[in-house]
N, CA, C and O atoms as a CHARMM CRD file, in Angstrom:
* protein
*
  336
    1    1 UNK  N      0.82700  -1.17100   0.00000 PROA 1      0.00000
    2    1 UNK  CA     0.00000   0.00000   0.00000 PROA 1      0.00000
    3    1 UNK  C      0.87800   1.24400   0.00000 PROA 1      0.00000
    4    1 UNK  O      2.01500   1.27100   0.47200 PROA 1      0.00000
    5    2 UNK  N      0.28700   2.21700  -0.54000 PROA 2      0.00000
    6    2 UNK  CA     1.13200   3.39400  -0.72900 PROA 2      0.00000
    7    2 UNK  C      0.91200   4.41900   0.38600 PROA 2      0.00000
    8    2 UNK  O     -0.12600   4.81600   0.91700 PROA 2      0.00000
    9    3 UNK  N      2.63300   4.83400   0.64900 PROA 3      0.00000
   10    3 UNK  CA     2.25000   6.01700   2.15900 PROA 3      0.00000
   11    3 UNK  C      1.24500   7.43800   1.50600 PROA 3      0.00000
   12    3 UNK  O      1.15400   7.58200   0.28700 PROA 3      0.00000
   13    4 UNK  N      0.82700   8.01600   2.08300 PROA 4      0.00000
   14    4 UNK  CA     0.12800   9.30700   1.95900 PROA 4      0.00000
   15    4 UNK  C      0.91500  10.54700   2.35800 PROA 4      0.00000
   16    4 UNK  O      0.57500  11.70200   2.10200 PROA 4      0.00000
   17    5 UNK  N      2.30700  10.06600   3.19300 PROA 5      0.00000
   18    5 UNK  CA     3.33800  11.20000   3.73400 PROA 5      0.00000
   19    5 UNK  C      3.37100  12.00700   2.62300 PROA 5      0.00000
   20    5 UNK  O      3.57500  11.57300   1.48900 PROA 5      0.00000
   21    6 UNK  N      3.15900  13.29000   2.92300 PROA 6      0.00000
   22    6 UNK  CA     3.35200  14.47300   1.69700 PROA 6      0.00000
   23    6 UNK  C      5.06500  14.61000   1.61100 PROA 6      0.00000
   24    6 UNK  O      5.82500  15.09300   0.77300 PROA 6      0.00000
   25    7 UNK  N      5.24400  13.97000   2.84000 PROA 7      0.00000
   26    7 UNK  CA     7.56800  14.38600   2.80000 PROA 7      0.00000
   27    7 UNK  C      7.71700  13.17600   1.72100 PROA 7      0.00000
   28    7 UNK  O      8.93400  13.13000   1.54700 PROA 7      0.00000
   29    8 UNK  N      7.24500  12.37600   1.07100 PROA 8      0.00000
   30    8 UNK  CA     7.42600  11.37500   0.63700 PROA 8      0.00000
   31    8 UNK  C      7.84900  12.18000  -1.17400 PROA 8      0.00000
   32    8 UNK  O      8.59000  11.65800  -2.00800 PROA 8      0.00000
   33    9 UNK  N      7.12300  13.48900  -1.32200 PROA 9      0.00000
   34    9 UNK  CA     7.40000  13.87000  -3.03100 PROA 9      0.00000
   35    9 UNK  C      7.92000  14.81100  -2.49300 PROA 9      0.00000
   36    9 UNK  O      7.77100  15.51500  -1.49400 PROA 9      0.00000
   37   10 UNK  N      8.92400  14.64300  -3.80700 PROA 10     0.00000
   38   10 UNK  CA     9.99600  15.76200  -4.15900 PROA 10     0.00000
   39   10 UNK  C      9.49400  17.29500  -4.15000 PROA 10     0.00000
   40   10 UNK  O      8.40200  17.69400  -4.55500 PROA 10     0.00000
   41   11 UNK  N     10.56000  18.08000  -3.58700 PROA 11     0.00000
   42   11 UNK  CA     9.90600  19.43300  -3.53300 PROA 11     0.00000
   43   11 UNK  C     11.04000  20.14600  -4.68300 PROA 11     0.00000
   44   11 UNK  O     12.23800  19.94000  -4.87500 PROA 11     0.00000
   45   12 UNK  N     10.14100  20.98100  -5.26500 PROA 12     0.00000
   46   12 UNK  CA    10.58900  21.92900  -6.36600 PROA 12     0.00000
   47   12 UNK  C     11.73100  23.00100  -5.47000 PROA 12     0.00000
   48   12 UNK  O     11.50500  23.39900  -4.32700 PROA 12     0.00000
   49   13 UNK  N     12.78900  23.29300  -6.15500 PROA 13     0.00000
   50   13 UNK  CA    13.45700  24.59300  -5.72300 PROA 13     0.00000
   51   13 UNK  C     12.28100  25.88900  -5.83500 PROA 13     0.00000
   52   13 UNK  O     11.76300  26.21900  -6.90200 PROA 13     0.00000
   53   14 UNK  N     11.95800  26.59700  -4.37400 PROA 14     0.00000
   54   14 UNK  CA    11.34400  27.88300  -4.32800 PROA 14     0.00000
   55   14 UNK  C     12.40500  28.90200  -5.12500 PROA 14     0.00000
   56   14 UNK  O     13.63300  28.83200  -5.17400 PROA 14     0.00000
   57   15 UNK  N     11.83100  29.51600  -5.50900 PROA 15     0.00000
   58   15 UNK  CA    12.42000  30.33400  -6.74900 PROA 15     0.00000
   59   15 UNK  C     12.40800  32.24500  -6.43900 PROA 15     0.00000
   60   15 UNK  O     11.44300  32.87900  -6.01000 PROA 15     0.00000
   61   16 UNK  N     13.41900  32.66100  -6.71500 PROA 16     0.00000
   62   16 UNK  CA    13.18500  34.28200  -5.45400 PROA 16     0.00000
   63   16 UNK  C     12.98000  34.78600  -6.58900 PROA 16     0.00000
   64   16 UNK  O     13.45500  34.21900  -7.57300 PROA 16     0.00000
   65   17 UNK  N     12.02900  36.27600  -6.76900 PROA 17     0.00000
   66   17 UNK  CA    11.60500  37.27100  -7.85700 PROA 17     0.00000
   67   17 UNK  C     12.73900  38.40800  -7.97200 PROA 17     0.00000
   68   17 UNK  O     12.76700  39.21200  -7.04000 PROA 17     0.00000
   69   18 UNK  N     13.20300  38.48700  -8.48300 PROA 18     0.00000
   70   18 UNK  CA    13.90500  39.76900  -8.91000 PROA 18     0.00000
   71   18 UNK  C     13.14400  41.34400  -7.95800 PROA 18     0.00000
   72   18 UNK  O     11.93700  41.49400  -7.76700 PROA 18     0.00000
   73   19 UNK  N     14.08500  42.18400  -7.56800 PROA 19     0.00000
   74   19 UNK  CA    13.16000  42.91600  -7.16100 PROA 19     0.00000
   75   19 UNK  C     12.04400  43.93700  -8.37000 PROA 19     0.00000
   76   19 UNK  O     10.98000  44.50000  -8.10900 PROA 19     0.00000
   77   20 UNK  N     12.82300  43.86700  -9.73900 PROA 20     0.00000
   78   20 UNK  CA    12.22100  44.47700 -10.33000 PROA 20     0.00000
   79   20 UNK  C     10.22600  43.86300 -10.59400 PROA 20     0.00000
   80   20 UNK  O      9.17200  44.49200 -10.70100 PROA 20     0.00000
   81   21 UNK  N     10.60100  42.27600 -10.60300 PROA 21     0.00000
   82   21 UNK  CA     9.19500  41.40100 -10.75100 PROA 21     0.00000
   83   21 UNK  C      8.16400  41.75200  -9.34900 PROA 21     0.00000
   84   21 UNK  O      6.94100  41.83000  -9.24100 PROA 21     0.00000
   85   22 UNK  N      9.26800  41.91200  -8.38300 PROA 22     0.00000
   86   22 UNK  CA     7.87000  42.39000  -6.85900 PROA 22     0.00000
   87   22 UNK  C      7.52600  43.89900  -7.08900 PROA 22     0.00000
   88   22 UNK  O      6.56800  44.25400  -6.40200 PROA 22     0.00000
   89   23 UNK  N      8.00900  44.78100  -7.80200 PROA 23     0.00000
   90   23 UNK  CA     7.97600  45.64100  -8.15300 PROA 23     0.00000
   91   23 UNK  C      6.70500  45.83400  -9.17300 PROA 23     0.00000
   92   23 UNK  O      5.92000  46.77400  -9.04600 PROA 23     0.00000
   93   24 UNK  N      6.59800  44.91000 -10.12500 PROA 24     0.00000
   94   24 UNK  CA     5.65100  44.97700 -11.00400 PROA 24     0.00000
   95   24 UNK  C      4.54400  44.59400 -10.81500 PROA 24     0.00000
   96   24 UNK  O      3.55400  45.04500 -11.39100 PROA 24     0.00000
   97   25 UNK  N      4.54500  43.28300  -9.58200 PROA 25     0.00000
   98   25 UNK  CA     3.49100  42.94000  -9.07200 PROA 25     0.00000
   99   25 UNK  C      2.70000  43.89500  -7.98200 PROA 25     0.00000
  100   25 UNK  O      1.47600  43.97000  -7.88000 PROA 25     0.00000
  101   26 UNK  N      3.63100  44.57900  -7.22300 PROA 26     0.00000
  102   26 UNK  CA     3.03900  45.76200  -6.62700 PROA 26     0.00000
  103   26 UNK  C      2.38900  46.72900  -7.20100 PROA 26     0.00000
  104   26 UNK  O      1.51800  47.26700  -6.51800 PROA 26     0.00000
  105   27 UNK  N      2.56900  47.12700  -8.31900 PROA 27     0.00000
  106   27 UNK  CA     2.39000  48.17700  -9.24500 PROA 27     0.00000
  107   27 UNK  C      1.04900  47.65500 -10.26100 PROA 27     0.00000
  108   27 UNK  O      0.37100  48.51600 -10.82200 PROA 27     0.00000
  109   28 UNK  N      0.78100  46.37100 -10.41600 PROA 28     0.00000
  110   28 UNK  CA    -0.48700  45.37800 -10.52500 PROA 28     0.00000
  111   28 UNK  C     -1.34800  45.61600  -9.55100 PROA 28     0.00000
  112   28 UNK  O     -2.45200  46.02600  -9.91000 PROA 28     0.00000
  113   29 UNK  N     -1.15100  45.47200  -8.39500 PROA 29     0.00000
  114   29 UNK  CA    -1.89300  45.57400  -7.55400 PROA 29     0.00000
  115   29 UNK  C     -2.70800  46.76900  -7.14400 PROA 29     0.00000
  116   29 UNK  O     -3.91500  46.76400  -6.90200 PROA 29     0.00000
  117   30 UNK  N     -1.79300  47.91300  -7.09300 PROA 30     0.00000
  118   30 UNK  CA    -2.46100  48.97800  -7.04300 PROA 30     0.00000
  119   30 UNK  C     -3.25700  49.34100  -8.46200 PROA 30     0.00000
  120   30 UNK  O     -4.42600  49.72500  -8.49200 PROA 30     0.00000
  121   31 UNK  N     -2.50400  49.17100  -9.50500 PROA 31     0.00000
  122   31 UNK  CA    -3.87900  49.51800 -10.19400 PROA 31     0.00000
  123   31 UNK  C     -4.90800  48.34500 -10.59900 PROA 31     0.00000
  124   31 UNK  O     -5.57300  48.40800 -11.63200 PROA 31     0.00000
  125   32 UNK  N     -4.97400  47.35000  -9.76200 PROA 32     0.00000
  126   32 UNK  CA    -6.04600  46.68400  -9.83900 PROA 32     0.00000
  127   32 UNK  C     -7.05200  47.31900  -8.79500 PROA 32     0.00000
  128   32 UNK  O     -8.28100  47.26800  -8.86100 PROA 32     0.00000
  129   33 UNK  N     -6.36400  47.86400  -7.92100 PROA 33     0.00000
  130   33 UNK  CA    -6.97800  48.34900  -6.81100 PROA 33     0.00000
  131   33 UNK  C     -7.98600  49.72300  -7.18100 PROA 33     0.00000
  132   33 UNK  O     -9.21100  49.71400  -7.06000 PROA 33     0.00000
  133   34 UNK  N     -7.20700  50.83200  -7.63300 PROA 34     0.00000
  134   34 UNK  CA    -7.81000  51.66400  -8.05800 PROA 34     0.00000
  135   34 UNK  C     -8.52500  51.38800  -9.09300 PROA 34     0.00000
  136   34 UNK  O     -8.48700  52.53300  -9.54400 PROA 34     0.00000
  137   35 UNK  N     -9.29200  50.69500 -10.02500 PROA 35     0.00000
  138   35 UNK  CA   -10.02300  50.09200 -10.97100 PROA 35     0.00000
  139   35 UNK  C    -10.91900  49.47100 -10.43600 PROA 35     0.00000
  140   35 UNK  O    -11.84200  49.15400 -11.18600 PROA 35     0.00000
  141   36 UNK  N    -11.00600  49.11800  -9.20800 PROA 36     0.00000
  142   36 UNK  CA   -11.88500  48.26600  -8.65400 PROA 36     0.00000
  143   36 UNK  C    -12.98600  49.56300  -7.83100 PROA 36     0.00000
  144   36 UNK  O    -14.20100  49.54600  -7.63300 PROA 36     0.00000
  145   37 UNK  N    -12.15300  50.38800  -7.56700 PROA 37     0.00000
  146   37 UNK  CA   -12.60800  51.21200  -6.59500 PROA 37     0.00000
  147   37 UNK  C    -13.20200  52.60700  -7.34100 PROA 37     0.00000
  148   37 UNK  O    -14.08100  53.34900  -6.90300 PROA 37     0.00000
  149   38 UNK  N    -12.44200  52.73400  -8.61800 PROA 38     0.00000
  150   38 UNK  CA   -13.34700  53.38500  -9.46900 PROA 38     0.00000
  151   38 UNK  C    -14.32500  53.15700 -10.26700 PROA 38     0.00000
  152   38 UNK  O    -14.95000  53.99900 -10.91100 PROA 38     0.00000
  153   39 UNK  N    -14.50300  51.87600 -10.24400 PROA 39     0.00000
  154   39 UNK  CA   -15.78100  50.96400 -10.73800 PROA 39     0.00000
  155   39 UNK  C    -17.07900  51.05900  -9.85600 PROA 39     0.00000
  156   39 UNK  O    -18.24800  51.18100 -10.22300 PROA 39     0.00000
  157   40 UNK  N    -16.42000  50.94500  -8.28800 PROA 40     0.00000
  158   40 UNK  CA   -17.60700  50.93700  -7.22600 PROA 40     0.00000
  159   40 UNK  C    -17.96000  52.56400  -7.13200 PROA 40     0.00000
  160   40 UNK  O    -19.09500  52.69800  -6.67400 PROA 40     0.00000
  161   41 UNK  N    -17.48300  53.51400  -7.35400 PROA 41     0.00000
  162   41 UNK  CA   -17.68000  55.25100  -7.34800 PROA 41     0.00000
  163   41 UNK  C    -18.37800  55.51500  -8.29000 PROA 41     0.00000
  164   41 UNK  O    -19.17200  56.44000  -8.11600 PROA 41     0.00000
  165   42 UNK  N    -18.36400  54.81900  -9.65200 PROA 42     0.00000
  166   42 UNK  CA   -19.08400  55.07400 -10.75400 PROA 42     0.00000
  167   42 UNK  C    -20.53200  54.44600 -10.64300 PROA 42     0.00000
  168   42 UNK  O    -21.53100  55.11900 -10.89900 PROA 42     0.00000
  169   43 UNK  N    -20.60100  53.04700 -10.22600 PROA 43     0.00000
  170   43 UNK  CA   -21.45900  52.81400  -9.44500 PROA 43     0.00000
  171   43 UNK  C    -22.91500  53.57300  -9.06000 PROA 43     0.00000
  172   43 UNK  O    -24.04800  53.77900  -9.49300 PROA 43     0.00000
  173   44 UNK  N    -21.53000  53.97500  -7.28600 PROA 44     0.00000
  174   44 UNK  CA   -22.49400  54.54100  -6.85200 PROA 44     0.00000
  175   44 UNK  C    -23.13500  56.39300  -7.74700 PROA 44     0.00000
  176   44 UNK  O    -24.17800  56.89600  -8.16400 PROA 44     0.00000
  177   45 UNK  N    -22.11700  56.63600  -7.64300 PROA 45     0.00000
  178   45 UNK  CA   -22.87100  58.01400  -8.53700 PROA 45     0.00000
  179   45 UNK  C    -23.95000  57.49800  -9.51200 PROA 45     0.00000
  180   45 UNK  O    -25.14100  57.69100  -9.26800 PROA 45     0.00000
  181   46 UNK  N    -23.68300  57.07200 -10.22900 PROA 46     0.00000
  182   46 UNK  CA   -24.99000  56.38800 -11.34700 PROA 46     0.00000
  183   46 UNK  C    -26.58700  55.86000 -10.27800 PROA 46     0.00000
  184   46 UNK  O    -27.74300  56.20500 -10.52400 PROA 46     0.00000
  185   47 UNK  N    -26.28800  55.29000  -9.54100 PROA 47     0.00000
  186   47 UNK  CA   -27.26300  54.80400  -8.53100 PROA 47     0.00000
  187   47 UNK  C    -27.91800  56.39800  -7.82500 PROA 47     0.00000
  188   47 UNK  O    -29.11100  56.68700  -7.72700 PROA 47     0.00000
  189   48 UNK  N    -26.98200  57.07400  -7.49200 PROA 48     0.00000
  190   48 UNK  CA   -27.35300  58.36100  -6.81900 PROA 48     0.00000
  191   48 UNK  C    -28.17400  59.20700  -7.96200 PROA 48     0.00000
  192   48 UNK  O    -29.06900  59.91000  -7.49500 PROA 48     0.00000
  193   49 UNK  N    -28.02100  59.24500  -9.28200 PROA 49     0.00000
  194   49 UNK  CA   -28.59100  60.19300  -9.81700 PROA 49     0.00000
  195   49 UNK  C    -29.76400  59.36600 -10.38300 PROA 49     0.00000
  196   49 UNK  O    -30.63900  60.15200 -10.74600 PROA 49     0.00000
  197   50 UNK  N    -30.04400  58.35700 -10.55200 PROA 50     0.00000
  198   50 UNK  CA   -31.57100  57.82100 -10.52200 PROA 50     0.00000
  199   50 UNK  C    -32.59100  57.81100  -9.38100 PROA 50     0.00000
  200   50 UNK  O    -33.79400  57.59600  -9.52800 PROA 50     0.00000
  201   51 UNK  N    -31.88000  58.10500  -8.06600 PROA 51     0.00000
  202   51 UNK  CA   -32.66600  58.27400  -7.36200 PROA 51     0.00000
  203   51 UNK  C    -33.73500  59.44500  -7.21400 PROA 51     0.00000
  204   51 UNK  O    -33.41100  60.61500  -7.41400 PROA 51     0.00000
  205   52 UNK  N    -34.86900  59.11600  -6.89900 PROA 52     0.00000
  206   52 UNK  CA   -35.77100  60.65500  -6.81100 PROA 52     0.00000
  207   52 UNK  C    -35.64600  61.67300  -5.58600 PROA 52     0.00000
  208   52 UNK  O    -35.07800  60.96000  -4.75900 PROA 52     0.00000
  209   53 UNK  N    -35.72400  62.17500  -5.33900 PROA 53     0.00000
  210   53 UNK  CA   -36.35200  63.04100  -4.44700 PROA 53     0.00000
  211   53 UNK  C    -37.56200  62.99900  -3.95600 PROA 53     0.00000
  212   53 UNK  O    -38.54600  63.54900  -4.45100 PROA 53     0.00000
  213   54 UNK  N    -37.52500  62.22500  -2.78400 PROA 54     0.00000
  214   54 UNK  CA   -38.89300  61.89700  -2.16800 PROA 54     0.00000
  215   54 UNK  C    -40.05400  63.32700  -2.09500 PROA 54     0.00000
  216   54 UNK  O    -39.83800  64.51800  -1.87100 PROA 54     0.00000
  217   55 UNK  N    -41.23800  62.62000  -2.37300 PROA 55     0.00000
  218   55 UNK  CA   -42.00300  63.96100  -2.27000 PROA 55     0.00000
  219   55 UNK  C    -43.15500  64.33300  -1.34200 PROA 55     0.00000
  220   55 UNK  O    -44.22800  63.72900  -1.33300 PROA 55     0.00000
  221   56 UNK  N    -42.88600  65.26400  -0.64200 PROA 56     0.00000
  222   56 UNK  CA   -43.67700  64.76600   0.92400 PROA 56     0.00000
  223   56 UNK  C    -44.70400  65.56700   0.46800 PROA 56     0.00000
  224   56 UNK  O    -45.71000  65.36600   1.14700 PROA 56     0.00000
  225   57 UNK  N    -44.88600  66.45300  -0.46000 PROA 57     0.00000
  226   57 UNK  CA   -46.13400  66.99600  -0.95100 PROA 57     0.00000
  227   57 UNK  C    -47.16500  67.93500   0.39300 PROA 57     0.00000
  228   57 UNK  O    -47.14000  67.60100   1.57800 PROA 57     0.00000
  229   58 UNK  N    -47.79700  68.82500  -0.02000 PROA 58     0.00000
  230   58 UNK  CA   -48.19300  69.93400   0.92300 PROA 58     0.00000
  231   58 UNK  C    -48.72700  69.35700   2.11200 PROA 58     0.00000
  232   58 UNK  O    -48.46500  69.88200   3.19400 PROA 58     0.00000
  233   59 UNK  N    -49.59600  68.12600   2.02900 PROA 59     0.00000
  234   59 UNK  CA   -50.12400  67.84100   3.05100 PROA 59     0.00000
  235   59 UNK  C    -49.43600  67.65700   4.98600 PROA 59     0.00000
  236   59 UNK  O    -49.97200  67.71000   6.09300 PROA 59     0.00000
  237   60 UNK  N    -47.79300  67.39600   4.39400 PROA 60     0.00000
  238   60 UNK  CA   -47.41200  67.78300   5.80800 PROA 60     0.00000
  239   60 UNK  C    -47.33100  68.59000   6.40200 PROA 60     0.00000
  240   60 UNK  O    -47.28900  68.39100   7.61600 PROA 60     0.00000
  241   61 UNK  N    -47.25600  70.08200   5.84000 PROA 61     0.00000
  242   61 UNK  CA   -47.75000  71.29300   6.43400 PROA 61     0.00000
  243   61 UNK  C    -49.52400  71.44700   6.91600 PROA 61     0.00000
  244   61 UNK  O    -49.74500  72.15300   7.90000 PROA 61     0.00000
  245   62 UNK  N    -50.56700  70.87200   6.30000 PROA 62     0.00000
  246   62 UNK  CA   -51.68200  71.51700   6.03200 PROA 62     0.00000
  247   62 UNK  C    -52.35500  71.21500   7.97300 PROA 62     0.00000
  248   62 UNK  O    -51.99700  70.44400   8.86400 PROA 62     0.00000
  249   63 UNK  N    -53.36200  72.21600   7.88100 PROA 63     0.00000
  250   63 UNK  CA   -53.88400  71.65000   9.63400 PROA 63     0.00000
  251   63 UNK  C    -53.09400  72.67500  10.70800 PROA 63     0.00000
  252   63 UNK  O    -53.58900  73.04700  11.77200 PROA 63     0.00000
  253   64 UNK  N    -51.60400  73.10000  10.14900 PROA 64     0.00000
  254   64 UNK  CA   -50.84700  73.74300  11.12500 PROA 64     0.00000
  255   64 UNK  C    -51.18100  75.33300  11.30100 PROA 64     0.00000
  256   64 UNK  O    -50.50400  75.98300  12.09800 PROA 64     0.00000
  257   65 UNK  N    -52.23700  75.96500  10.54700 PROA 65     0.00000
  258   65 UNK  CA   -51.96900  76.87300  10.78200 PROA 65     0.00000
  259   65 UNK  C    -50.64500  77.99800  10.08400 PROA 65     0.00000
  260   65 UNK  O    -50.47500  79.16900  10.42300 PROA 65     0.00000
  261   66 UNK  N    -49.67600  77.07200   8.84100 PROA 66     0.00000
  262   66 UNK  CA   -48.95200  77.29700   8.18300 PROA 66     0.00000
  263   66 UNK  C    -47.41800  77.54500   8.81700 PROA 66     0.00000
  264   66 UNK  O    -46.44800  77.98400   8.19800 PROA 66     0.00000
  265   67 UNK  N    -47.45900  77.22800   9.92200 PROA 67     0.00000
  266   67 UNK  CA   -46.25200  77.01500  10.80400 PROA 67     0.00000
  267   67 UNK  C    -45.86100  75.82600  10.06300 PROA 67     0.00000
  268   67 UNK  O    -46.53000  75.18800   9.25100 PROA 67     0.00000
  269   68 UNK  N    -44.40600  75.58500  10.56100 PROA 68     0.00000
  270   68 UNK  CA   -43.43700  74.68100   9.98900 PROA 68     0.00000
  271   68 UNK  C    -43.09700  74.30400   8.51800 PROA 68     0.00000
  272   68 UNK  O    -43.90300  74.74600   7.69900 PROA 68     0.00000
  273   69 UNK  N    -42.21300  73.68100   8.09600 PROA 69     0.00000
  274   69 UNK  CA   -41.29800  73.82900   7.03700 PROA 69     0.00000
  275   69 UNK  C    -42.89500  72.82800   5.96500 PROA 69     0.00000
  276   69 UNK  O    -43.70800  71.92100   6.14300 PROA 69     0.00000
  277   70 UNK  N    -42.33900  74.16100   4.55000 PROA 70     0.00000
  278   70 UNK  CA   -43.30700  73.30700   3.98600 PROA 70     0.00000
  279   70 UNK  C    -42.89500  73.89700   2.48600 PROA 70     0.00000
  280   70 UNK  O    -42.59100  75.03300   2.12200 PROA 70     0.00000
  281   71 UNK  N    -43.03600  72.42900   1.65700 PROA 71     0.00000
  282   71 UNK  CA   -42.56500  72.17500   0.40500 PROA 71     0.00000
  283   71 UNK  C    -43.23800  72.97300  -0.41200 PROA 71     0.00000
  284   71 UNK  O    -44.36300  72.55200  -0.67900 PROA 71     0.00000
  285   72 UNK  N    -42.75300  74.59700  -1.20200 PROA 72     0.00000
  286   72 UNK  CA   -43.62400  75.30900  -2.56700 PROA 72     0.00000
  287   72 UNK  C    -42.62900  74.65900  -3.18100 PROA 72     0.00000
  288   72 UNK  O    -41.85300  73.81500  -2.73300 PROA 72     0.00000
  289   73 UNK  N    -42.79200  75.46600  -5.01500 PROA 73     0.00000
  290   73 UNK  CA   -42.86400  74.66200  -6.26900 PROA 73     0.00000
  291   73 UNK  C    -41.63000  75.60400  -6.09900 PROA 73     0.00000
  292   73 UNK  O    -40.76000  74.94100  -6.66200 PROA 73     0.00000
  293   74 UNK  N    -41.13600  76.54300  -5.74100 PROA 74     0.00000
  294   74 UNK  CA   -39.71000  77.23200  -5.96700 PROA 74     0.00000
  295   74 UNK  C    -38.69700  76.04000  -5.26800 PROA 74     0.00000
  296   74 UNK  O    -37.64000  75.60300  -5.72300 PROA 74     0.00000
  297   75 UNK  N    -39.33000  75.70800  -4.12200 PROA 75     0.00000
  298   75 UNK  CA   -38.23300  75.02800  -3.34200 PROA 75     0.00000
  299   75 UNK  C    -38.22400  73.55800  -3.95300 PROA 75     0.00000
  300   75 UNK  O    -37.10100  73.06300  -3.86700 PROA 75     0.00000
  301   76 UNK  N    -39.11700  72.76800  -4.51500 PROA 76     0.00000
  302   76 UNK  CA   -38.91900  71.44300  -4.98000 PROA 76     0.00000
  303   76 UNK  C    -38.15800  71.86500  -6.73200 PROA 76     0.00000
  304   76 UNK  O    -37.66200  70.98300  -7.43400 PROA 76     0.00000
  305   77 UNK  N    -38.22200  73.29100  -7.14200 PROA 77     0.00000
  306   77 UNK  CA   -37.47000  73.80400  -8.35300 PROA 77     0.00000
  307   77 UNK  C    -35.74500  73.65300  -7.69000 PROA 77     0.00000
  308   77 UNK  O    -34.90000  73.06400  -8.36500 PROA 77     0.00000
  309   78 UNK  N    -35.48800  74.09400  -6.69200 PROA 78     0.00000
  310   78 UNK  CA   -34.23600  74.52900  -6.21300 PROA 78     0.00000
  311   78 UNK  C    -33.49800  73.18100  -6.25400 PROA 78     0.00000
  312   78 UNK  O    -32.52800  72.95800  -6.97800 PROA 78     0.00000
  313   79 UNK  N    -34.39700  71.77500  -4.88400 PROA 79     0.00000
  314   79 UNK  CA   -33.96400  70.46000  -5.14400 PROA 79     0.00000
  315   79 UNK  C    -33.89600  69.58600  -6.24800 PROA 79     0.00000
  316   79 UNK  O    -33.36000  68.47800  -6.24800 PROA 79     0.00000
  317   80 UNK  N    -34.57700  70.24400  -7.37000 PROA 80     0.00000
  318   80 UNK  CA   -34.44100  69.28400  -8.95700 PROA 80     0.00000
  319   80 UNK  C    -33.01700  70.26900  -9.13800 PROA 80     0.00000
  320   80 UNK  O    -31.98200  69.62800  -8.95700 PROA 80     0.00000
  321   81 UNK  N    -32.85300  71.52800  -9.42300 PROA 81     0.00000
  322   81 UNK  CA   -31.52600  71.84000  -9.94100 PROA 81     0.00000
  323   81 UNK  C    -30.50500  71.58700  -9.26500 PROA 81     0.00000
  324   81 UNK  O    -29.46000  71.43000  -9.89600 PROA 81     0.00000
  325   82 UNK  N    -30.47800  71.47000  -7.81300 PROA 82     0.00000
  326   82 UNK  CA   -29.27800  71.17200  -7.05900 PROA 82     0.00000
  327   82 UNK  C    -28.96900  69.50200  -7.18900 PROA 82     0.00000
  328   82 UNK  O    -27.86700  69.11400  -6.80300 PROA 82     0.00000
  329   83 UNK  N    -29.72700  68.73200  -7.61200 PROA 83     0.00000
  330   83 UNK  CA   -29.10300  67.14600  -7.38000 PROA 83     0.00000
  331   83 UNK  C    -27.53800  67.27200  -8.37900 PROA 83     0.00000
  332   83 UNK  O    -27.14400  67.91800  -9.35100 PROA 83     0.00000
  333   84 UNK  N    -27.12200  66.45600  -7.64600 PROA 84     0.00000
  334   84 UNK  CA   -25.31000  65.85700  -8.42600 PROA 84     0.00000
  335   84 UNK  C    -25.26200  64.52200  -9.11500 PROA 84     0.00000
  336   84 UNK  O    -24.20600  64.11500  -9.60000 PROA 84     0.00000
C-alpha cells in the first residue's frame, strides 16, 4: 500500500523574484486596486442620480396653521436643480 506522507514527493526549488518582478506585481496591484474602486464610485454616482427626491407633498404642512417647514414649487425647483 502506498504512504500518503506528503515528505514522501519531491519538492521543487522555491524560486526568489527579482526585485524588479515584486515591483511589477506591486504596481499590478495597485492599479487593480484603483479600478476596482473606481468601478464601485461610478457605481455609486450612477445609482445616486436615478434616485428621486422623495415627495412629501403639501399635506405635511396643512392643519398647522402654516407654521413649519413646507414644500412650494420654488423650493422642490431649487432640489431638482441642485441634485449631483
Amino acid at each position: 500500500m502506498r504512504s500518503t506522507d506528503r515528505s514522501d514527493r519531491p519538492t521543487a526549488p522555491v524560486e526568489t523574484q527579482s526585485p524588479s518582478q515584486q515591483t511589477n506585481l506591486k504596481r499590478r496591484g495597485f492599479l487593480l486596486t484603483l479600478g476596482i474602486g473606481s468601478a464601485g464610485a461610478a457605481a455609486i454616482a450612477a445609482r445616486s442620480l436615478t434616485t428621486a427626491v422623495p415627495d412629501t407633498g403639501a399635506s405635511s404642512g396643512e392643519g398647522t396653521g402654516g407654521a413649519g417647514y413646507q414644500i412650494s414649487d420654488h423650493i422642490r425647483r431649487y432640489y431638482r436643480t441642485a441634485k449631483i
